[in-house]
MMTF fields as JSON, N, C-alpha, C and O atoms, coordinates in Angstrom:
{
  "mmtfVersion": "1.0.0",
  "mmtfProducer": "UNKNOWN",
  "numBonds": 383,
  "numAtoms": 384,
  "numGroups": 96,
  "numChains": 1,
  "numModels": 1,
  "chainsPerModel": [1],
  "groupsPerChain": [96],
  "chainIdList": ["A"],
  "bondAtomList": [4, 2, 8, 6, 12, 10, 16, 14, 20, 18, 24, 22, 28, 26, 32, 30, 36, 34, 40, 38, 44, 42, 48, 46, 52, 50, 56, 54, 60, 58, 64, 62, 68, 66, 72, 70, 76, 74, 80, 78, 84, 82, 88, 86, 92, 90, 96, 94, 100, 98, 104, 102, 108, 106, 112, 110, 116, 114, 120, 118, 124, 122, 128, 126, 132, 130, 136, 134, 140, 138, 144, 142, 148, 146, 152, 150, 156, 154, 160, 158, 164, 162, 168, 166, 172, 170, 176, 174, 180, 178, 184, 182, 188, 186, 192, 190, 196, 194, 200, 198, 204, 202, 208, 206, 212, 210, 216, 214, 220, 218, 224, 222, 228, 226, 232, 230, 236, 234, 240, 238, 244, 242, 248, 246, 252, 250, 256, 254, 260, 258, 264, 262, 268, 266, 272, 270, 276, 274, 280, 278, 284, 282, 288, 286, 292, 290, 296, 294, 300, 298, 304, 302, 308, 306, 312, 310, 316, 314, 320, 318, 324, 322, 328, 326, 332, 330, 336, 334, 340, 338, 344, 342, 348, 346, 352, 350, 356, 354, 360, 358, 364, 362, 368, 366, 372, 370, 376, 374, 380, 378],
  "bondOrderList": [1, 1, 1, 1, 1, 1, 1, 1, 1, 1, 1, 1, 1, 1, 1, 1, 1, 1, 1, 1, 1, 1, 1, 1, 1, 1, 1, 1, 1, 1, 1, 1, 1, 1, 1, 1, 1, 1, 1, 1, 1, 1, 1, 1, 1, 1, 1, 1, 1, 1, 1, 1, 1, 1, 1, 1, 1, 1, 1, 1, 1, 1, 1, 1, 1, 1, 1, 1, 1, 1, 1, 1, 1, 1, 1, 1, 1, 1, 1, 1, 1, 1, 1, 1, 1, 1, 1, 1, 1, 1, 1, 1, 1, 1, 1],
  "groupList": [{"groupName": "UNK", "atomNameList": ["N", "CA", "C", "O"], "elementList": ["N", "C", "C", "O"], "formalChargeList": [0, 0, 0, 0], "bondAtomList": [1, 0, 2, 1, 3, 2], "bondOrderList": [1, 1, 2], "singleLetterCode": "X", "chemCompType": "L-PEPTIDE LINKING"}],
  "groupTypeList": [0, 0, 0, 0, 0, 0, 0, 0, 0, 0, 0, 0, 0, 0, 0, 0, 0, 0, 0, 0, 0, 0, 0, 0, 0, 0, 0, 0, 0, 0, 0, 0, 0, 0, 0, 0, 0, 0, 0, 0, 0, 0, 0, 0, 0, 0, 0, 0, 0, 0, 0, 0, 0, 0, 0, 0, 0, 0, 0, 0, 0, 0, 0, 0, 0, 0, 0, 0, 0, 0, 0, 0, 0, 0, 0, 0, 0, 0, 0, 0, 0, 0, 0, 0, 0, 0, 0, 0, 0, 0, 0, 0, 0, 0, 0, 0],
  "groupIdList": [1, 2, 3, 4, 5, 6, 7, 8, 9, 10, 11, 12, 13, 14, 15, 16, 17, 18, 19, 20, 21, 22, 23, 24, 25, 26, 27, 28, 29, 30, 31, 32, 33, 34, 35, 36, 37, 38, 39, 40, 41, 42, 43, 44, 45, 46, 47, 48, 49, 50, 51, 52, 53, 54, 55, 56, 57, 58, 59, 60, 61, 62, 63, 64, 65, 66, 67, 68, 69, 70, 71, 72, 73, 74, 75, 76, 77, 78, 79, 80, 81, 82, 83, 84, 85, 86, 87, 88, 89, 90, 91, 92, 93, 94, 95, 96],
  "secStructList": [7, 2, 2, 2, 2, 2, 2, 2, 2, 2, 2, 6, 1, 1, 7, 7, 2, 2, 2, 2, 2, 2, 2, 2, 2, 2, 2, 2, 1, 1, 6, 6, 1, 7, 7, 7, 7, 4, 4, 4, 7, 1, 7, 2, 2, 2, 2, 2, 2, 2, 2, 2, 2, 2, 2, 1, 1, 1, 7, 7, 7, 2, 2, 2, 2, 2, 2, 2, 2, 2, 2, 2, 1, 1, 7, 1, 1, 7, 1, 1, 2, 2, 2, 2, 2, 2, 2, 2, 1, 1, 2, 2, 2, 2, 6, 7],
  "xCoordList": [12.791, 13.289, 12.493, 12.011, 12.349, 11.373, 9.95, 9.471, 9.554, 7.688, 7.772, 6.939, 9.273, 8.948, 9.1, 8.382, 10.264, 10.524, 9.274, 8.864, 8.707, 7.003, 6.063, 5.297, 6.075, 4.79, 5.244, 4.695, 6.712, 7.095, 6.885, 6.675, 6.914, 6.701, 5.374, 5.254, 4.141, 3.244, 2.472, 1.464, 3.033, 2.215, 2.709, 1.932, 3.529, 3.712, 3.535, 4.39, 2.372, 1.476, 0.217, 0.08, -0.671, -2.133, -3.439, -4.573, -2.782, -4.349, -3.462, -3.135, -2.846, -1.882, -3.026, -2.707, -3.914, -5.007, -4.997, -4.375, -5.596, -5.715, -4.21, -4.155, -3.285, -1.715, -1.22, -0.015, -1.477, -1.242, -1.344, -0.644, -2.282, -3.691, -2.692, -1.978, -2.635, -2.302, -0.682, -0.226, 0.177, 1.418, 1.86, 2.826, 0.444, 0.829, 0.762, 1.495, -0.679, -0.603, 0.383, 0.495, 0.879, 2.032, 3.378, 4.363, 3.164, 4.912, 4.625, 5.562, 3.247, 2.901, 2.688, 2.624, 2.581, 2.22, 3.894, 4.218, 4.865, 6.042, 7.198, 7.215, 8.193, 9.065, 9.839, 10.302, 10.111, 10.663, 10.408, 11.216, 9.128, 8.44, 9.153, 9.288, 9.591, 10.074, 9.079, 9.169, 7.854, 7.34, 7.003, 6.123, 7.876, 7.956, 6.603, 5.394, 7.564, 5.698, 5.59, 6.329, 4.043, 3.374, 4.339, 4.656, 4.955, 5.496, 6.667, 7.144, 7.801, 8.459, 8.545, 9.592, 7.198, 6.834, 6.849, 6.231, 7.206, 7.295, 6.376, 5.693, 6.347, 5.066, 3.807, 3.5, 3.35, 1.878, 1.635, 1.961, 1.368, 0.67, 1.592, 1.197, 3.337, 4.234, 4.129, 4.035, 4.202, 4.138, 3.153, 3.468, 1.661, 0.558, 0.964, 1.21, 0.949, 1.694, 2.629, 2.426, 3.842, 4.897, 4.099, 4.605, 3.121, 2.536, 1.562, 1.513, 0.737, 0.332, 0.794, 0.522, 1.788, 3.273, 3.562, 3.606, 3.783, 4.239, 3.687, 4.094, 2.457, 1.709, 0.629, 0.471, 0.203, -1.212, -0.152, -0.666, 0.909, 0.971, 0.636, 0.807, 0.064, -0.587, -0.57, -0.46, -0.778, -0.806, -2.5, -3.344, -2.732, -4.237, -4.796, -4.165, -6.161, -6.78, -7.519, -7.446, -8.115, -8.443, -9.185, -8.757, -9.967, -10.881, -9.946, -9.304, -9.352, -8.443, -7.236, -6.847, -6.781, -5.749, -6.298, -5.716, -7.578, -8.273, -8.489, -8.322, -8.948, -9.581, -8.444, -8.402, -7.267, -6.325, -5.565, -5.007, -5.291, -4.937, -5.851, -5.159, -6.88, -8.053, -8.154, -8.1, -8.279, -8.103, -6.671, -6.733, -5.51, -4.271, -4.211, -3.881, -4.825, -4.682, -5.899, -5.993, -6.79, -7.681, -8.39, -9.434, -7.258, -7.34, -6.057, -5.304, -5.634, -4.72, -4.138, -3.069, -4.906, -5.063, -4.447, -3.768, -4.6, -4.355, -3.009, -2.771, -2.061, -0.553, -0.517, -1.485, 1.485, 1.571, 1.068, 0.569, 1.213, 0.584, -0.972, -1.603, -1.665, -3.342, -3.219, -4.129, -2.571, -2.346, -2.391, -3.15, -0.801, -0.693, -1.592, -1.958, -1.994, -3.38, -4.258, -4.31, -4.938, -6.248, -5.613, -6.627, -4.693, -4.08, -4.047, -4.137, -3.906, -3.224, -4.617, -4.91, -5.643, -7.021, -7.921, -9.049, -7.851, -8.908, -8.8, -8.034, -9.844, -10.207, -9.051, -8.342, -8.854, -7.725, -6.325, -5.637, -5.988, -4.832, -5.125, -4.512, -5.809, -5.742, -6.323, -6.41, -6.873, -6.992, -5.873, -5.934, -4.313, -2.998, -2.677, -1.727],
  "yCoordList": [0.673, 0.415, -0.71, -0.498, -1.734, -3.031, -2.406, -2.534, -1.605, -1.208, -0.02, 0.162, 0.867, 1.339, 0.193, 0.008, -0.316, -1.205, -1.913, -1.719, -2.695, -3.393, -2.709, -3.336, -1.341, -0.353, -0.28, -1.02, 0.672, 0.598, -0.571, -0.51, -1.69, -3.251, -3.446, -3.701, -3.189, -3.006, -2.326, -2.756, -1.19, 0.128, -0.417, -0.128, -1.003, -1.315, -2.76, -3.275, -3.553, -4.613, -3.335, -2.185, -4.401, -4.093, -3.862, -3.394, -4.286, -4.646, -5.28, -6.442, -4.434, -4.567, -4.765, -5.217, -4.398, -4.205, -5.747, -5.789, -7.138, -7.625, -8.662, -9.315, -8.563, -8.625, -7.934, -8.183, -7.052, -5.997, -6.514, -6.836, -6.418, -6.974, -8.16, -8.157, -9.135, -10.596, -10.549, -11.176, -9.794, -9.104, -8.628, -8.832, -7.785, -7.214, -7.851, -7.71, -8.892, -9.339, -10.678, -11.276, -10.747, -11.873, -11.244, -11.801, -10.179, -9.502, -9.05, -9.023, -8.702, -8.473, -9.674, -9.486, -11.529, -12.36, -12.904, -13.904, -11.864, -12.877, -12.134, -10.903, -12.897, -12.935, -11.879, -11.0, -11.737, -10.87, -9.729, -8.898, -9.421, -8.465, -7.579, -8.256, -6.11, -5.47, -4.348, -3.123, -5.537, -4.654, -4.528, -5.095, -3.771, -4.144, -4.406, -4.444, -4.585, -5.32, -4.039, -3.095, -4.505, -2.865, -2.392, -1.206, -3.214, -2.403, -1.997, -1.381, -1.977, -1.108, -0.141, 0.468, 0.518, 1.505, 2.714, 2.288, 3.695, 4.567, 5.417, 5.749, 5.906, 7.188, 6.984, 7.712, 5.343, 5.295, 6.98, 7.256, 7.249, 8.647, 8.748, 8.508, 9.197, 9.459, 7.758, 7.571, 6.721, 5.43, 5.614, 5.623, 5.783, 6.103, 6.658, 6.194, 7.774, 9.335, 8.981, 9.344, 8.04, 7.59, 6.313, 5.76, 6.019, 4.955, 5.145, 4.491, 6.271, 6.911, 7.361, 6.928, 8.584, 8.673, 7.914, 8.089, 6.83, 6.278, 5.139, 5.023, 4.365, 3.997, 4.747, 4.448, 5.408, 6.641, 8.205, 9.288, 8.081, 10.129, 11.272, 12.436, 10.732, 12.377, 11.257, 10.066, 12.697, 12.581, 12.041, 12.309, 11.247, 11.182, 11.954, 12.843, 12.201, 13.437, 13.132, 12.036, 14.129, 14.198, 12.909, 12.275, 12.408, 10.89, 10.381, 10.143, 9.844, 8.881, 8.748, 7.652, 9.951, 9.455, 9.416, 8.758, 10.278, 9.786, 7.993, 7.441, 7.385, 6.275, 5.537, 4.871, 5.7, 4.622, 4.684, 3.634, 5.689, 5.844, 5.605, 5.236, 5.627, 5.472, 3.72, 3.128, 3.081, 1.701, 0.642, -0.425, 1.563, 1.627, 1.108, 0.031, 2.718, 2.416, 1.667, 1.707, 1.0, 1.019, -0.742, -1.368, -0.974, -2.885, -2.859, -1.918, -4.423, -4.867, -5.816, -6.409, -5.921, -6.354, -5.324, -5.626, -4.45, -2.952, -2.512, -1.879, -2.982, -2.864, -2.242, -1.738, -2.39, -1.981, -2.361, -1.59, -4.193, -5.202, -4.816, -4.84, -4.487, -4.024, -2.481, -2.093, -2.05, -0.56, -0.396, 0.098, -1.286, -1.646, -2.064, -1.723, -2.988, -4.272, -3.289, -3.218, -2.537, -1.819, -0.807, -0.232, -0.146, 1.038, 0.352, 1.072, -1.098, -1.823, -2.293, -2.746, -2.433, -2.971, -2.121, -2.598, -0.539, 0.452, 1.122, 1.738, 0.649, 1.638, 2.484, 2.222, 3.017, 4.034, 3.891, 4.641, 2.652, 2.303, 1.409, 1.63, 0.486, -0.755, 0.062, -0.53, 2.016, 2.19, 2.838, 3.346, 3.061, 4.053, 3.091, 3.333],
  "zCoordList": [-4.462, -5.8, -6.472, -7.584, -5.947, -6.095, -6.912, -8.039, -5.556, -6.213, -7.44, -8.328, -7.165, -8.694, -10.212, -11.195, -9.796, -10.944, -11.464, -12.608, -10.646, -10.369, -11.201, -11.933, -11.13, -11.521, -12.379, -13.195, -13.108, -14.633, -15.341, -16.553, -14.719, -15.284, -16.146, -17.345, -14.872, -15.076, -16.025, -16.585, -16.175, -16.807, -17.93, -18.84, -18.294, -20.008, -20.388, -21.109, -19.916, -20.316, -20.496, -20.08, -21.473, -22.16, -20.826, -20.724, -20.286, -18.879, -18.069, -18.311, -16.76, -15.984, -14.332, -13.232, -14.654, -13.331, -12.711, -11.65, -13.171, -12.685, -12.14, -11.098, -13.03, -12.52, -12.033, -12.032, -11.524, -10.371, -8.843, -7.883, -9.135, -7.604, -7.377, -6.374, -8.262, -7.759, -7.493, -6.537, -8.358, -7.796, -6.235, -5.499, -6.15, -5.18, -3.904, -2.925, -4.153, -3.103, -2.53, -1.46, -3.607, -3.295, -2.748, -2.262, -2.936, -2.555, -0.937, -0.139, -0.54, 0.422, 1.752, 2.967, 0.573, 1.395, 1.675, 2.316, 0.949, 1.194, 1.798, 1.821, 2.301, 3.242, 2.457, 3.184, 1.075, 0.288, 0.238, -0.177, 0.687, 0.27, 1.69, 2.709, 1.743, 2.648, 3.415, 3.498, 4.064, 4.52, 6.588, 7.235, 6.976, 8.385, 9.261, 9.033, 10.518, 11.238, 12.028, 12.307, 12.326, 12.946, 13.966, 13.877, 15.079, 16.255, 15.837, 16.79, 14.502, 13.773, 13.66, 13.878, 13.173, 12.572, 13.742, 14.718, 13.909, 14.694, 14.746, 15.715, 13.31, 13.597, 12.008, 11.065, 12.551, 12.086, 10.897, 9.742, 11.304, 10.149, 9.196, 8.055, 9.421, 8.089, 7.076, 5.863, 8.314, 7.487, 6.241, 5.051, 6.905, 5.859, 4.576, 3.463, 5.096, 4.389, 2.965, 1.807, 3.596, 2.481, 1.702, 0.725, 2.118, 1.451, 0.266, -0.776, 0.692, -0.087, -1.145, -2.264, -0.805, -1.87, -3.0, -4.217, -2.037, -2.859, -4.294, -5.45, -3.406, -4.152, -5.25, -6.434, -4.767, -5.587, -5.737, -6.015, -5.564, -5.974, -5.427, -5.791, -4.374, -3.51, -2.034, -1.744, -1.373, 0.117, 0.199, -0.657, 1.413, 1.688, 1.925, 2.496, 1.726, 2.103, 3.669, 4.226, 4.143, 5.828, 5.947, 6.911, 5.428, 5.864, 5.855, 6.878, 3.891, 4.326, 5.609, 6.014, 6.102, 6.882, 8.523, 9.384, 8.796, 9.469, 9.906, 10.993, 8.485, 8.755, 9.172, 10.207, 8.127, 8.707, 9.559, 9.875, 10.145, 11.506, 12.586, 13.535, 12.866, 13.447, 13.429, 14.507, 12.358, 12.255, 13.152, 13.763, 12.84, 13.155, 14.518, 15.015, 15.155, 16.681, 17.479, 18.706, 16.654, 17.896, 16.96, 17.143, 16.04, 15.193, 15.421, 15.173, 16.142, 16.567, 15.319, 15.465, 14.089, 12.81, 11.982, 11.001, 12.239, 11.01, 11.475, 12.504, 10.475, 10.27, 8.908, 8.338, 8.156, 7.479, 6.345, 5.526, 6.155, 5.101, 5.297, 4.241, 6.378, 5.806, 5.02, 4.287, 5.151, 4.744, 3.101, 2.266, 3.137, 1.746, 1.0, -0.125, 1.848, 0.98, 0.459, -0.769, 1.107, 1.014, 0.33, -0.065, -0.114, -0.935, -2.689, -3.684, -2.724, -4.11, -3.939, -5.046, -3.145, -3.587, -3.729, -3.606, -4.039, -4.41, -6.056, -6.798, -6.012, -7.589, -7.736, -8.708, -7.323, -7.725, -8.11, -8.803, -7.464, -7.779, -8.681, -9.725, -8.722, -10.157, -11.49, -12.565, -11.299, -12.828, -13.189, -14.308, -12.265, -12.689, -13.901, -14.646]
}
């Protein structure tokens, strides 16, 4: 409910891109922010999957869910907050 409210927020400022980014990454650096820790997460791929969803509108395509699952299991670094991070830090999402 948070990240839709956030994005409707967003989308109706003039140039929401670079208050986005800095949004996002604060909700991601904080205790508020509801994003569980990697050994939570049960099944890595749907996590992706709903993240995708939810952030960009479509499912990942074969690289992307390749890579981040691939990153997932084999970076002891690559959780849900890198997931997120790198989803709210690609071209694609700072031009919605």
């Amino acid at each position: 409910q948070e990240q839709t409210n956030l994005i409707a927020a967003l989308d109706g400022t003039g140039d929401p891109d670079p208050l986005r980014a800095l949004l996002a990454a604060g909700l991601l650096g904080s205790a508020e922010g509801d994003v569980p820790e990697k050994d939570a997460v049960q099944d890595p791929h749907a996590f992706i999957r709903d993240e995708f969803r939810a952030l960009l509108g479509r499912e990942p395509n074969a690289y992307e869910a390749f890579a981040f699952e691939d990153a997932w299991e084999t970076d002891e670094a690559t959780g849900p907050r890198a997931v997120i991070r790198a989803i709210v830090g690609s071209r694609e999402y700072q031009s919605r």
